[in-house]
Every structure is written in C-alpha cells, then in structure tokens.
N, C-alpha and C positions, 0 to 999 in steps of 0.2 A: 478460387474462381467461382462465381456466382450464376447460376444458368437462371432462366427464367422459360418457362414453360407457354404456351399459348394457344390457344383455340382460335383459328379463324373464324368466324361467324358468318361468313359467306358458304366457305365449302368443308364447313368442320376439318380442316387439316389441323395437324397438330405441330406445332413448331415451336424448336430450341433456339433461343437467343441467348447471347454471351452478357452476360451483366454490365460488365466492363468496358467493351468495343461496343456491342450494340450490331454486331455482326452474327449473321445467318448460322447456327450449328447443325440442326438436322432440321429434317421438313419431311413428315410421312402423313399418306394421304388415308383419309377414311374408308374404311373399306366398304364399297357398296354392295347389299345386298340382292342377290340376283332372284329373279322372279320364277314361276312356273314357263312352262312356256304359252299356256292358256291365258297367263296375265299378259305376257308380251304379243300374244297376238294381239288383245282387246285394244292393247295400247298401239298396235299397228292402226288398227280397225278406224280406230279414232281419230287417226294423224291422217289418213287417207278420205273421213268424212270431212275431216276441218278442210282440208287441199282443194277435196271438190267442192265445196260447198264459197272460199277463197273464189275458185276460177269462175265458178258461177257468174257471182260477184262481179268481176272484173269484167267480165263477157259483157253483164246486161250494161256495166258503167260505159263498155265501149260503145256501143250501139246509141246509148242516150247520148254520148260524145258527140257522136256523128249529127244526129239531130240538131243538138246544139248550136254545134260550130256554123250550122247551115243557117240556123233564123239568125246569127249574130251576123253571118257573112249577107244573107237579104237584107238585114237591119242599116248594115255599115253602107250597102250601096243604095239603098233611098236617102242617104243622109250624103251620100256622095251628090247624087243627085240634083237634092233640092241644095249642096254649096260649088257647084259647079257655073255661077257665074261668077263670083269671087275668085280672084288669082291666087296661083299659089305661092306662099309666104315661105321663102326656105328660114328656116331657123337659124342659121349662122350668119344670115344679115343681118340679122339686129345687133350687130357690134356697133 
C-alpha cells in the first residue's frame, strides 16, 4: 500500500493520502508558535488602532452621505419641477 505525504501550502498541514483510493489517512496540523505576551499585546494594540481608525472612516463616510443624498434629493426636485407640465407616462403602458 502506497501512502503519499503532503504539505498544504495554505496552512502548512501535513497530510497522509492513500495512493490507491485517494482517500484521507491522517491530517495533523502545524503547530503554532506562541508569542511573548508583550508581542500579543502589540498585536492587540494594533487590531484596536486598525478598528478605530475603520470607524473613523465610516463615521466621516456617513456624515458626507447625508450631504450627498440632500444635493441629489434638491437636484431630483428642480428637475421635477421644470417636467411637471408633461404627464406622467406609466411604464407598462407601452405594451
């Protein structure tokens, strides 16, 4: 019987295939190396700058939203406006 050996290249696992079938034999995962706890803090430190620095973000995009949606909605009704002596045309009459 024929095993064949394999490396994942996504999560370095290492896995046993049957030559034969082509079916799964063992599968053990990489072991990860654990940090200080000064490196996992930094790497908190860092997840917690990226978060706020995200909402920030998000914040100022909503605010510019709001503006936005206001000149388009002033936009839409001067253009109401000047077609408001034209009737309106429902769209599933035109069969």
């Amino acid at each position: 019987m024929e095993r064949i050996t394999i490396i994942c290249p996504c999560c370095e696992a290492e896995l046993t295939v049957d030559g034969q079938t082509g079916s799964l034999i063992s599968h053990s995962e990489k072991k990860k190396a654990t940090g200080s706890f000064e490196e996992l803090r930094d790497q908190m430190d860092k997840q917690k700058q990226l978060r706020e620095q995200l909402f920030a973000q998000e914040q100022q995009a909503q605010k510019d939203r709001q503006r936005i949606l206001e000149e388009k909605f002033q936009e839409a009704f001067k253009k109401a406006d000047k077609d408001s002596d034209e009737p309106f045309k429902n769209p599933l009459d035109f069969d």
